[in-house]
C-alpha positions as CSV (number, residue, x, y, z in Angstrom):
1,X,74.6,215.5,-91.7
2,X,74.6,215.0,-94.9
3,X,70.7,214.4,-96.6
4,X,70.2,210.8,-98.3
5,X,68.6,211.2,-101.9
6,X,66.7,209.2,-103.5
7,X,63.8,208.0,-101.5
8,X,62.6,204.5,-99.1
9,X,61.2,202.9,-102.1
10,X,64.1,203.2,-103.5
11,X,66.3,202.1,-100.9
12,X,63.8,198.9,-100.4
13,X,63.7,198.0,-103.6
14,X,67.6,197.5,-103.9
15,X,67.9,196.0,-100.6
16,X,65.2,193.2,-102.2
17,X,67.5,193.1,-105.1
18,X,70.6,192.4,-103.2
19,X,69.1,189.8,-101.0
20,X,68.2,187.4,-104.5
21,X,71.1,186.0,-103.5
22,X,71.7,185.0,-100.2
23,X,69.4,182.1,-100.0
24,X,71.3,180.2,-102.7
25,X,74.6,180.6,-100.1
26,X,72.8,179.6,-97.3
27,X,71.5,176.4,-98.8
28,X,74.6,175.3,-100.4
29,X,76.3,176.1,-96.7
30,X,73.6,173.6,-95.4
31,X,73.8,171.1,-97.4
32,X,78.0,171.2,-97.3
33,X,77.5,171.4,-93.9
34,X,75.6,168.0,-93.3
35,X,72.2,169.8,-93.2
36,X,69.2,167.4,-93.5
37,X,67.5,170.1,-95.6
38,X,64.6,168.6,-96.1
39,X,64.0,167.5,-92.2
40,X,63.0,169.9,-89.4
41,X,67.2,171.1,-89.2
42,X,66.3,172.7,-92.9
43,X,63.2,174.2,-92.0
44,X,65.3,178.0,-92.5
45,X,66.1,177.4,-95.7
46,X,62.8,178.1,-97.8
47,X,62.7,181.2,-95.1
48,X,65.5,182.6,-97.1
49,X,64.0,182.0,-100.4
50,X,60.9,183.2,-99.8
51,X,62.0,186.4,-97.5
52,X,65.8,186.9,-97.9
53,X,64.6,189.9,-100.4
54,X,61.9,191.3,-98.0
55,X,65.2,190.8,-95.3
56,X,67.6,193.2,-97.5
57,X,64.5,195.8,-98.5
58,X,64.4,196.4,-94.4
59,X,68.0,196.6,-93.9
60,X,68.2,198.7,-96.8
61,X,65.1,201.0,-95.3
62,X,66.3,201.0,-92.2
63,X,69.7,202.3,-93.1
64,X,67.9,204.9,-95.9
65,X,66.0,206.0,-92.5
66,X,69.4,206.4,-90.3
67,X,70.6,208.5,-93.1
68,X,67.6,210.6,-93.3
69,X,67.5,211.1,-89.5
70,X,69.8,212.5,-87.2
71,X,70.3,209.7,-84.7
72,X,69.1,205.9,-84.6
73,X,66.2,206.6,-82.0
74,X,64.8,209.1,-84.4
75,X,65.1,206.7,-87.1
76,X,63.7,203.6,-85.4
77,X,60.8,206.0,-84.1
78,X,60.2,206.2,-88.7
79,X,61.1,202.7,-88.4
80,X,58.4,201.5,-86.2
81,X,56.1,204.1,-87.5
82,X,56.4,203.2,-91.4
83,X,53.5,200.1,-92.4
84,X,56.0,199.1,-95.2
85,X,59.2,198.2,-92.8
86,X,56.7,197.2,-89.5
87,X,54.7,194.9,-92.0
88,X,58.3,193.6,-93.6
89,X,59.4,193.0,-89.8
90,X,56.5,191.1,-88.8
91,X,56.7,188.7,-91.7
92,X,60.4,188.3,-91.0
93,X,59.4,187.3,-87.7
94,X,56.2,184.8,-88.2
95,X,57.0,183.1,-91.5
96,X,60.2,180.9,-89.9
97,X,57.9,180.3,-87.1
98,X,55.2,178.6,-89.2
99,X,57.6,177.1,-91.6
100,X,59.2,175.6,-87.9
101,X,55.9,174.2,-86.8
102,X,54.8,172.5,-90.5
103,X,58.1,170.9,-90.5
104,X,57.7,169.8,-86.6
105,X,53.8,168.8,-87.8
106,X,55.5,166.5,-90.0
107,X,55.6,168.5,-93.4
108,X,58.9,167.7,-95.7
109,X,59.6,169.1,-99.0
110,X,60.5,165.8,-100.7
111,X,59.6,166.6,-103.7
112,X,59.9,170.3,-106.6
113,X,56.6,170.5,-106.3
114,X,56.2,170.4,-102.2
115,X,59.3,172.3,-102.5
116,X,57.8,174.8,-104.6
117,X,55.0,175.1,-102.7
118,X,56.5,175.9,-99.6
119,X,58.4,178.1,-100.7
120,X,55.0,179.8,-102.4
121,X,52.8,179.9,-99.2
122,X,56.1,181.4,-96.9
123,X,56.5,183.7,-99.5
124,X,54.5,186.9,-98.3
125,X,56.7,189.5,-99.7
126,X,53.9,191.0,-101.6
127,X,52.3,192.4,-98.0
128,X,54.7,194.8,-97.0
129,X,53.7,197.2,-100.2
130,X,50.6,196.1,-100.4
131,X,50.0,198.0,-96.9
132,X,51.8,200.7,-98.0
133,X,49.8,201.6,-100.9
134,X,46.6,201.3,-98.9
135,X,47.9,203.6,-96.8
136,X,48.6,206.1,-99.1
137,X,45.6,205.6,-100.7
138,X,43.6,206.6,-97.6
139,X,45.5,209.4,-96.7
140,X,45.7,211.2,-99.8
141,X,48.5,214.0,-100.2
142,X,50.4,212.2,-98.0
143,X,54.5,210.6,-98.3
144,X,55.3,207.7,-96.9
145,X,58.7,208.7,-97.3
């Protein structure tokens, strides 16, 4: 098998670049679709704007990974191993679950502002590398990669 260059930054990095725009598909779908997007129905869509990046940059590590290994298990095993992509996975996870229960609790996004701010609190993008720099940072000489 051939050997992947470049590196998983790299790979995540354009995997967030290629999922800017999905969310922008998804919520025109909705709203052709009938979607009451600002009801509890629409809660998904500030998901996507606030994760669909964090979304592609696991894909995209993920598949960087498979390249890099020589079969899936070996892969998932760096998968599940990695703080960057286990970080980006439990976000991808949790953040449709809370932005579920605010719009069940009553929340709606009526408004740019209450838009924008949902959007602002569900997007947690930033903790994925964050926890993979402190990790680096405490195991010096070490790659992530």
């Amino acid at each position: 098998m051939a050997r992947a260059t470049g590196s998983l930054a790299e790979a995540y990095g354009w995997g967030k670049l290629l999922g800017i725009a999905v969310p922008w598909v998804i919520d025109l779908a909705s709203r052709l679709a009938g979607v009451d997007v600002y009801g509890v129905s629409g809660f998904y869509i500030p998901f996507f704007y606030a994760m669909s990046d964090q979304i592609g940059g696991n894909l995209s590590g993920l598949v960087f990974l498979r390249r890099q290994s020589p079969s899936w298990s070996t892969a998932l095993g760096r998968y599940f191993t990695h703080p960057v992509m286990v970080a980006g996975l439990i976000l991808i996870v949790l953040v449709p679950v809370g932005l579920l229960a605010a719009r069940l609790a009553g929340w709606s996004p009526t408004t740019q502002t209450k838009t924008a701010l949902e959007t602002i609190v569900a997007n947690l993008c930033w903790v994925p590398p964050l926890l993979g720099w402190l990790g680096e940072r405490r195991r010096p000489g070490t790659d992530l990669d």
